[in-house]
C-alpha positions in Angstrom: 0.0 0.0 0.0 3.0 2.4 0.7 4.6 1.3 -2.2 1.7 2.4 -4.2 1.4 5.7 -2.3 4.7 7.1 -2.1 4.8 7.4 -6.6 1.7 8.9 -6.3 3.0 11.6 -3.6 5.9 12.4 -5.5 4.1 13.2 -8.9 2.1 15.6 -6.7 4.6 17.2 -5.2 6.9 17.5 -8.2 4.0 18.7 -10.5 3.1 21.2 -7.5 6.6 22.2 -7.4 6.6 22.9 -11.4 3.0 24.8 -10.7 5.0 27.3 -7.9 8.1 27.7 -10.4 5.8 29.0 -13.1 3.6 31.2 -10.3 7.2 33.2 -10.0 6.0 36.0 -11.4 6.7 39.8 -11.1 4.3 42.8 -12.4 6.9 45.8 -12.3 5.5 48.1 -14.0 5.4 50.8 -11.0 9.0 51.7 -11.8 8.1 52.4 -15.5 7.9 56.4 -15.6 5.9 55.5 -18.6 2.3 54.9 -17.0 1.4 53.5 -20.5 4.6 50.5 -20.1 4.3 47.8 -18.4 7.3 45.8 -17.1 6.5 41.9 -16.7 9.4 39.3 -14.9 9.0 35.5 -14.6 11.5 34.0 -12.7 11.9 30.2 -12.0 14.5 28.1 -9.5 15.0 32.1 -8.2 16.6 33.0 -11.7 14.8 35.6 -14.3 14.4 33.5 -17.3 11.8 36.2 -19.2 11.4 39.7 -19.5 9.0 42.1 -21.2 8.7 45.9 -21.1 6.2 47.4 -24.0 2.9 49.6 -24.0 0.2 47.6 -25.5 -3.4 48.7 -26.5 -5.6 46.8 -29.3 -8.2 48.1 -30.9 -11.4 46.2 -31.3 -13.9 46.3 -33.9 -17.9 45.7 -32.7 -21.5 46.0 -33.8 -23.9 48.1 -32.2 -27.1 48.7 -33.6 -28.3 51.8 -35.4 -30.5 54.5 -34.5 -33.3 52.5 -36.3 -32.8 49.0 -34.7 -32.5 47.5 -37.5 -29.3 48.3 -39.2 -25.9 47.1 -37.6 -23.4 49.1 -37.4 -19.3 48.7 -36.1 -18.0 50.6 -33.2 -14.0 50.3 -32.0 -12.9 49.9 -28.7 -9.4 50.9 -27.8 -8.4 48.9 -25.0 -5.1 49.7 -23.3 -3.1 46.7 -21.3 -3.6 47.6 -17.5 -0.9 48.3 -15.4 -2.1 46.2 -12.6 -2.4 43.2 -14.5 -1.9 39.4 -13.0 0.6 37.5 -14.8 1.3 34.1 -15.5 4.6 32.5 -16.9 6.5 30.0 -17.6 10.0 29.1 -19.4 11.1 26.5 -20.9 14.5 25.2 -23.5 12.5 26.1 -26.5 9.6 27.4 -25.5 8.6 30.2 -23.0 5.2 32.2 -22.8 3.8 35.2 -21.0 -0.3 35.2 -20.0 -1.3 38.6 -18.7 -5.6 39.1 -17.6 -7.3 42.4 -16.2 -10.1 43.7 -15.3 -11.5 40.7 -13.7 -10.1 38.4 -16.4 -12.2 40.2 -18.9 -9.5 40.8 -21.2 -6.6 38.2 -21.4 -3.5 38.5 -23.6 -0.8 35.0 -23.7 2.1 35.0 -25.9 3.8 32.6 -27.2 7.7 32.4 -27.6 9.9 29.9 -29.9 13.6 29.3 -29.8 14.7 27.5 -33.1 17.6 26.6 -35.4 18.4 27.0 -38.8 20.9 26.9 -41.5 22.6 29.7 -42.9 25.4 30.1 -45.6 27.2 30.8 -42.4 26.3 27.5 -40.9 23.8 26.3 -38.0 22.2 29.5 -36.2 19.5 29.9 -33.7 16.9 32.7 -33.7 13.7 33.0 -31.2 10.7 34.7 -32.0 7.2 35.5 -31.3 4.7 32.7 -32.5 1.1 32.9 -31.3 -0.7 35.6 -29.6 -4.0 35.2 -28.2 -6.5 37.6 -27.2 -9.5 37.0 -25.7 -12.2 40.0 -24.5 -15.7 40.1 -23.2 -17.9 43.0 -25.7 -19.8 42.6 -22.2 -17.8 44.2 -20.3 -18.6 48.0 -19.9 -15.3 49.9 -19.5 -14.5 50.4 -23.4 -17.4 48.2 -24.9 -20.8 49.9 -25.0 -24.1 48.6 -26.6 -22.4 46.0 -27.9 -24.7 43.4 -30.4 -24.7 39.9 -28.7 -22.5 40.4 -25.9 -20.3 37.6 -24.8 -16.5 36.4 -25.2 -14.4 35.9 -28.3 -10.7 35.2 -29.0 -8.6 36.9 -31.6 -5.5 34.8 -32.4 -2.4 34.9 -34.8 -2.2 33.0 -37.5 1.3 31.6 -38.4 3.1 34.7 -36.8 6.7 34.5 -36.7 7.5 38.3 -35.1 10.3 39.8 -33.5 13.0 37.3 -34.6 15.9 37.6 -32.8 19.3 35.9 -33.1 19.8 33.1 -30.1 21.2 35.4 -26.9 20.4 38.4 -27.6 17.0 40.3 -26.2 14.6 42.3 -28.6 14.2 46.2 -28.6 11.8 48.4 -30.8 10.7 51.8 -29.6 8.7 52.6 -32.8 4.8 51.4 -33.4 4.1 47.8 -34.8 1.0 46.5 -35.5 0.1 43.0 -35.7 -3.4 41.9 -37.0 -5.3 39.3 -35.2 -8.6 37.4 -36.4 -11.5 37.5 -33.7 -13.9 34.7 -33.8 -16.7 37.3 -34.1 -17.5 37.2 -37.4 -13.7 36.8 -38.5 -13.3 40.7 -37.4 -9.4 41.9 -37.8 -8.4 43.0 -34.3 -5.0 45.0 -34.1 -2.6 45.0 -31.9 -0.6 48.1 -30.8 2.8 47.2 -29.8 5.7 50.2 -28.9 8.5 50.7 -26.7 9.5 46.6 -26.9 12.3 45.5 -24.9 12.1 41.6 -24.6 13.9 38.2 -23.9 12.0 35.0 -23.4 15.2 33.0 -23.3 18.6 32.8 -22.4 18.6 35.7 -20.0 22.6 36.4 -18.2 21.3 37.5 -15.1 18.6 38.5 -12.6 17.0 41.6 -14.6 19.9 42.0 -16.9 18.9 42.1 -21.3 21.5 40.6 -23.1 22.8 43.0 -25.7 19.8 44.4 -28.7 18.8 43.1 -31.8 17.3 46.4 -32.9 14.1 46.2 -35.3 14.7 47.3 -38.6 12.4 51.0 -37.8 15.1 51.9 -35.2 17.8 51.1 -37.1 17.1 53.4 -40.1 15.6 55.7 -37.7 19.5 55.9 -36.3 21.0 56.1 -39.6 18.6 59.0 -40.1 19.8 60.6 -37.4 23.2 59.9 -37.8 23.7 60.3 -41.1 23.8 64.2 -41.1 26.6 64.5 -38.2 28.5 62.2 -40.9 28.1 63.9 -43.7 28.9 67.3 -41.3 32.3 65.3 -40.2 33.4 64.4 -44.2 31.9 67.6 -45.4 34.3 69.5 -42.7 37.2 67.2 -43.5 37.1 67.6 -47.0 37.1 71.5 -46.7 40.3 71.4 -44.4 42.0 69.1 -46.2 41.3 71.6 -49.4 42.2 74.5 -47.5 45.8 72.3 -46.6 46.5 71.8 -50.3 45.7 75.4 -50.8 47.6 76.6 -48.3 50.9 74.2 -48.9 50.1 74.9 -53.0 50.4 78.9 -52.5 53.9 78.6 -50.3 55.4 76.8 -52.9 54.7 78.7 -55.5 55.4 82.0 -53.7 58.8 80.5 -52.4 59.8 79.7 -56.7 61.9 82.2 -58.7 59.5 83.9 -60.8 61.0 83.5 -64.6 59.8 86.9 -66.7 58.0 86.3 -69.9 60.5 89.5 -70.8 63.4 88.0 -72.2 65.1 91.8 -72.4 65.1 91.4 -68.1 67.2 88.4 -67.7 70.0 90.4 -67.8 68.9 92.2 -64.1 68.6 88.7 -62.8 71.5 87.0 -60.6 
């Protein structure tokens, strides 16, 4: 009888072990001076193994009827992530994902993260990326929903998303607005998502609340050529005109410092 027990006791306490690892979870978002960014940790065996900071807000398409109650027509709700949102997480080798709910579970947001290799002209390489988002939302709910047709729940999910790729060990950063379109199960609506300020690594984090080094999305990076590219054009533009006014300058001593022969031939006797 003890024998049969003590397997039994262990799966339980292993699997509520796994359950408290993935409940390691940390909503920081206070110390963002940016009330519209939220900062999400998940930590497991007491080591951070995923962070997120972004400002999130979707925007919602509905149908409310008309004036005439007979007509439908479609409404938007913009519906921001809230700051005091509960979190769930978990991390795994691969695979990592972050579950965020508010306002009493009405609205619930999971992403999904996936660490995979490939080959490259310059061999094996590993990338992660964004897979699935899910978003489910209750048109019942009166905060940013009014009137709405049929209330109830419905889910808006990705479809084959691969976003944010990032090279294997390095942590995502965007600051500019990207938009990613979901498909609602009401009446196959397109539901956007508002993603900005993005800093992110799901895996392979060095330390306790320390990014690895940015893989900057491709809007920053021309945005920083577009700002740098004026101070270097100032720099060569500056180094060309000294380096003509040099030539000048070395050009006009020489020639001032050379016997000057007369065109005269009648005054080569005054010279010597």
């Amino acid at each position: 009888m003890a024998g049969g027990l003590l397997p039994g006791l262990l799966f339980i306490l292993h699997a509520a072990a796994r359950l408290a690892a993935e409940q390691e979870v940390e909503n920081l978002s206070g110390l963002s001076p940016n009330p519209e960014k939220d900062i999400f940790v998940v930590r497991e065996n007491r080591t951070t193994c995923l962070m997120a900071e972004f400002a999130a807000k979707f925007i919602v398409p509905y149908d409310v009827w008309a004036s005439n109650y007979v007509d439908l027509i479609t409404e938007q709700a913009d519906i921001p992530l809230s700051r005091g949102a509960e979190m769930k997480g978990k991390c795994g080798t691969n695979e990592s994902e972050l579950e965020l709910s508010w306002l009493d579970q009405a609205y619930t947001l999971k992403l999904s993260f996936l660490k995979e290799g490939h080959n490259t002209s310059r061999g094996p390489e590993a990338s992660w990326k964004l897979s699935r988002i899910q978003f489910t939302y209750d048109t019942s709910e009166r905060t940013y929903f009014k009137d709405a047709v049929s209330p109830g729940k419905h889910t808006a999910s990705s479809h084959r998303l691969s976003a944010l790729v990032t090279p294997a060990g390095r942590s995502y950063e965007c600051q500019a607005q990207q938009t990613i379109s979901l498909v609602s199960s009401d009446h196959q609506k397109s539901v956007q998502l508002l993603l900005s300020e993005v800093r992110l690594q799901p895996f392979d984090i060095p330390a306790d609340f320390v990014f690895s080094e940015e893989h900057k999305c491709p809007v920053d990076q021309r945005e920083q050529l577009e700002e740098t590219l004026p101070l270097i054009l100032g720099l060569i533009l500056g180094l060309v005109i000294v380096v003509t006014l040099g030539i000048y300058h070395i050009h006009h001593k020489l020639t001032a410092s050379q016997v000057q022969i007369p065109r005269d031939r009648s005054q080569y006797k005054h010279m010597g």
